[in-house]
N, C-alpha and C positions, 0 to 999 in steps of 0.2 A: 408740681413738676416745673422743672424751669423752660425757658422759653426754646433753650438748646435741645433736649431734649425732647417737648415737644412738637420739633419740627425732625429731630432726626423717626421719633415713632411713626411722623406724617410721612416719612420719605421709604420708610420702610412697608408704611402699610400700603401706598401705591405702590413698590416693585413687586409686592405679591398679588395685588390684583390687576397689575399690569399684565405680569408672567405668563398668565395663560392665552392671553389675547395673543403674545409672540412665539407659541408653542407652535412650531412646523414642524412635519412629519413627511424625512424625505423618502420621493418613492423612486427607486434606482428601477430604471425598466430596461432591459437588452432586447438585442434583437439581431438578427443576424444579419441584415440588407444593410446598405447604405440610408441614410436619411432621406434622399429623393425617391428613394422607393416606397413601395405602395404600403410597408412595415412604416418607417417614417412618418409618410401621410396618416395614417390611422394614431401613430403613437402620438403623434403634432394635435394631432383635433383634442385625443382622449387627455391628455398635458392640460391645454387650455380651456376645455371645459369644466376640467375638475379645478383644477387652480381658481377657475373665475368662481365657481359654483359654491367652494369652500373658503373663499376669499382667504385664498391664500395658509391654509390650516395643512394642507399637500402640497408639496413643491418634485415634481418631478426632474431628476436626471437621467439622461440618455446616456446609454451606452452601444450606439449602433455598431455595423461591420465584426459581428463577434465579438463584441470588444469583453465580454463576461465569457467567452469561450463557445463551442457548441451548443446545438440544442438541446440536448440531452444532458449537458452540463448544467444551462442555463434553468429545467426546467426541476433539476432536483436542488438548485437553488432557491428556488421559489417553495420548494416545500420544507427546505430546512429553514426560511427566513433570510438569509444571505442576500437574495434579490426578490425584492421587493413584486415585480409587476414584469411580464414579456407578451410579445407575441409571438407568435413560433406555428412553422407550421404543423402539417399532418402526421409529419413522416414517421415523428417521434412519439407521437402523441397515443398508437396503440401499445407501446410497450407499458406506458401508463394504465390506459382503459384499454383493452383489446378492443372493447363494441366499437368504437371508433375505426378501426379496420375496414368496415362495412363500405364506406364511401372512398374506399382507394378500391374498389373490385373496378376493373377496365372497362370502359364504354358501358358505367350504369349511368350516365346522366345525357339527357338529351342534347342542353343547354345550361348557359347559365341560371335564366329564369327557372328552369327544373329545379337545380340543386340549391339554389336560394329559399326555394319555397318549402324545398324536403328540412333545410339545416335550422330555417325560422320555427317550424311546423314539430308538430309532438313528436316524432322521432329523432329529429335532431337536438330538440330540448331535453328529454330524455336522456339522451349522451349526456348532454353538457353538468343534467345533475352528480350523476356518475361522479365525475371528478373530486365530489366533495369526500369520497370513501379512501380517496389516495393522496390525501394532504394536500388539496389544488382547489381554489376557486375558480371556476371555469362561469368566465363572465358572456362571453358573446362569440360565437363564429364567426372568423374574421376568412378574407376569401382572398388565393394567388390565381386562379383561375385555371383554366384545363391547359393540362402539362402536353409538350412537344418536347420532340427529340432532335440534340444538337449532337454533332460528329466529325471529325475530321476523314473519313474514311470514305464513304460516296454517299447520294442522297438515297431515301430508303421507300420504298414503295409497294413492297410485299415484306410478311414474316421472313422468308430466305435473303433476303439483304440485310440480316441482323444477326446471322449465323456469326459466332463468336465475338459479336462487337464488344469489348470490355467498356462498360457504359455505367459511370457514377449512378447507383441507387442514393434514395436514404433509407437508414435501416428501420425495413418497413416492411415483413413479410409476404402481405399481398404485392407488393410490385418485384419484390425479387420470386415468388412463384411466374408472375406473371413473364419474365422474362427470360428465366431458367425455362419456360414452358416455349416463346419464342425463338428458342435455340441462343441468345446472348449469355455475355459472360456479363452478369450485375455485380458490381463490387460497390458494395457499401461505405460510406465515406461522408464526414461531417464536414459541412461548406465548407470550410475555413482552407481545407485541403483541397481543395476543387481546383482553383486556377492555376494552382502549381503542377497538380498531377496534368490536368490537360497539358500546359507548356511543356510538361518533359515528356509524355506519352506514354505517360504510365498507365493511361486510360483513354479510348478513342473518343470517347464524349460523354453525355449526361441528360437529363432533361428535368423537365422546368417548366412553369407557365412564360409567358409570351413577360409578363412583368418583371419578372428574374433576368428573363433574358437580355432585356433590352438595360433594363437598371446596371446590371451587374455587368453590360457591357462584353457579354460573350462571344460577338463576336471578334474581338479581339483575340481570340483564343480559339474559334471554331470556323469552318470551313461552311459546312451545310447544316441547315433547318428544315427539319420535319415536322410541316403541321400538322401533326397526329391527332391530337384533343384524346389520346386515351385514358387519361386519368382528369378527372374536377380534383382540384387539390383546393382544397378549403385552411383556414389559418384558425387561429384562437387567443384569446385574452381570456390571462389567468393572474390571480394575482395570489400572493402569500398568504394563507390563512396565520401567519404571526402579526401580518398587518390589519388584517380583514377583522380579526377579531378584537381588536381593540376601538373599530369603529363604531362610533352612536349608529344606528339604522338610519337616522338622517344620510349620513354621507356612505351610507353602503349604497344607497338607493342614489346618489349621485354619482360612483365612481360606474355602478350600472349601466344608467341612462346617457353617461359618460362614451362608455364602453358602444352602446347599441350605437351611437351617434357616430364613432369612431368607424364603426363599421360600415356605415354610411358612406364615409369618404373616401374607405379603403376599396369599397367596388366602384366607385367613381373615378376611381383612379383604374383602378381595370379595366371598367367597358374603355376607357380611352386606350390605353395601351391595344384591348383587341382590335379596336379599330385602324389603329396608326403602326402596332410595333411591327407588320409585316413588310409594309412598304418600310419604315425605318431604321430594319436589320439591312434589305435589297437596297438602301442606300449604302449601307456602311458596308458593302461587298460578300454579303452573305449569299451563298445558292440557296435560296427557297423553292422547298416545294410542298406538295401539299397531296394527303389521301382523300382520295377518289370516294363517293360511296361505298364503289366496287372493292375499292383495295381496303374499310374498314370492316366491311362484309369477311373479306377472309383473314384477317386481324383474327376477329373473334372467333372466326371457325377455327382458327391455328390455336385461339386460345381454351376450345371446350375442354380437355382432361385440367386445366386450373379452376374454370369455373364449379368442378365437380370436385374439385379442394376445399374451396369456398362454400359449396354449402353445405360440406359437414363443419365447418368454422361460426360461421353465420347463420341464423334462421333462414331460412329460405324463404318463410311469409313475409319477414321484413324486407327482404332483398326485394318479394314481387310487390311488396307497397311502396317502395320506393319508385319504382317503375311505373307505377300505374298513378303515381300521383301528379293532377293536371295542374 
């Protein structure tokens, strides 16, 4: 062999065992928030853990603010292979699993610590396997925190001051009973439409955890806050079983421990918002107000013919384990 030769077989035989070592596998993730929000922070942690962890064999792209479309768009991307990786919340999440329903029934969760511990704990894991039956890897609960009601109409205080309020759901069965049962008009509606419908009044409001709200900058578009806490609205990281399955188990078990670490930052980002977003709506000209014991006491009595919806939907042993877990 001549000397050209074999230095061209040496140059070849290095770009094939070069090749592999430069093989990235990009993972497109959406989401519907802005990047400073608590979506953001969780997708920024789960990016640079995986990244560092796989040195570099995953390279994540963001596509925040809807930029992949709704959630419901974004989440039957993730099962056709299209998108890669999202977080997303609840809302959408039982048209997938219905069991997931379960944790949108009104004022089941005491607190935070409650529903952390029910969504870590065998009944929320349990959900989470589910998802493998519907073309979803369902890696970890990721958490918006308990939902409040924003409106331009007056602040709300009783069931009867909700009487016809046209109020952005998402479409999400248990909360559109629940509302339909409070006498409001729920109209269902994928974020992306949200701050247009408020500015033309095509809807008096919407609700949200305290994180949305302040991220997303609502009031800029809303008059009054209702710290209601009637819904724990919980998130999820899912990723495409087209990508999932092409992984060694090494790095399935990284995009995992990825994901739980993820979810770490994403409630760290919440306890702070609970603690700060109230006074930092009441700066930026919001009426806040806030229900009583008293006035969530008759919340739920105005809500009894729903909760007797729910538990022909739901077990009803799971529903009272949920409750009684300390």
């Amino acid at each position: 062999m001549t000397l050209h030769k074999t230095a061209l077989a040496g140059a070849l035989f290095g770009a094939l065992v070069a090749t592999p070592l430069l093989a990235q596998t990009e993972i497109k993730i959406g989401y519907a928030l802005a990047p400073e929000s608590h979506y953001g922070v969780a997708a920024n942690r789960w990016q640079e853990l995986v990244e560092e962890r796989t040195e570099g064999r995953y390279v994540f792209r963001h596509f925040p603010s809807s930029g992949l479309g709704g959630e419901r768009e974004v989440i039957e991307g993730v099962q056709l292979g299209t998108v890669e990786a999202t977080i997303v919340s609840s809302g959408t999440l039982a048209n997938f699993v219905p069991e997931t329903g379960v944790f949108d029934i009104p004022f089941l969760f005491r607190d935070l610590g409650h529903a952390r511990r029910v969504l870590d704990g065998p009944i929320g894991q349990d959900i989470l396997a589910q998802f493998d039956d519907v073309g979803l890897v369902a890696l970890a609960w990721g958490e918006q925190g308990f939902r409040h009601i924003t409106n331009n109409r007056n602040q709300i205080a009783s069931p009867e001051d909700m009487a016809g309020m046209r109020l952005r759901t998402m479409e999400n069965p248990i909360h559109l009973t629940a509302f339909q049962t409070l006498g409001a008009a729920p109209t269902p509606m994928a974020w992306p439409e949200v701050i247009g419908a408020l500015q033309q009044g095509t809807i008096d409001g919407q609700e949200n955890p305290l994180s949305v709200i302040v991220s997303a900058s609502l009031n800029d578009v809303q008059q009054y806050l209702t710290i209601s806490g009637h819904v724990y609205s919980p998130a999820m990281l899912l990723v495409s079983p087209m990508v999932w399955d092409t992984m060694t188990e090494e790095d399935q078990q990284i995009f995992r421990e990825a994901a739980a670490e993820a979810v770490g930052a994403m409630r760290g980002f919440v306890d702070s918002v609970e603690e700060s977003g109230m006074e930092t709506l009441r700066e930026r000209g919001m009426d806040v107000g806030q229900l009583s014991a008293e006035d969530r006491a008759a919340f739920q009595e105005a809500l009894a013919p729903a909760y007797e919806q729910y538990y022909t939907s739901y077990d009803r042993d799971q529903i009272e384990a949920i409750i009684a877990t300390e």
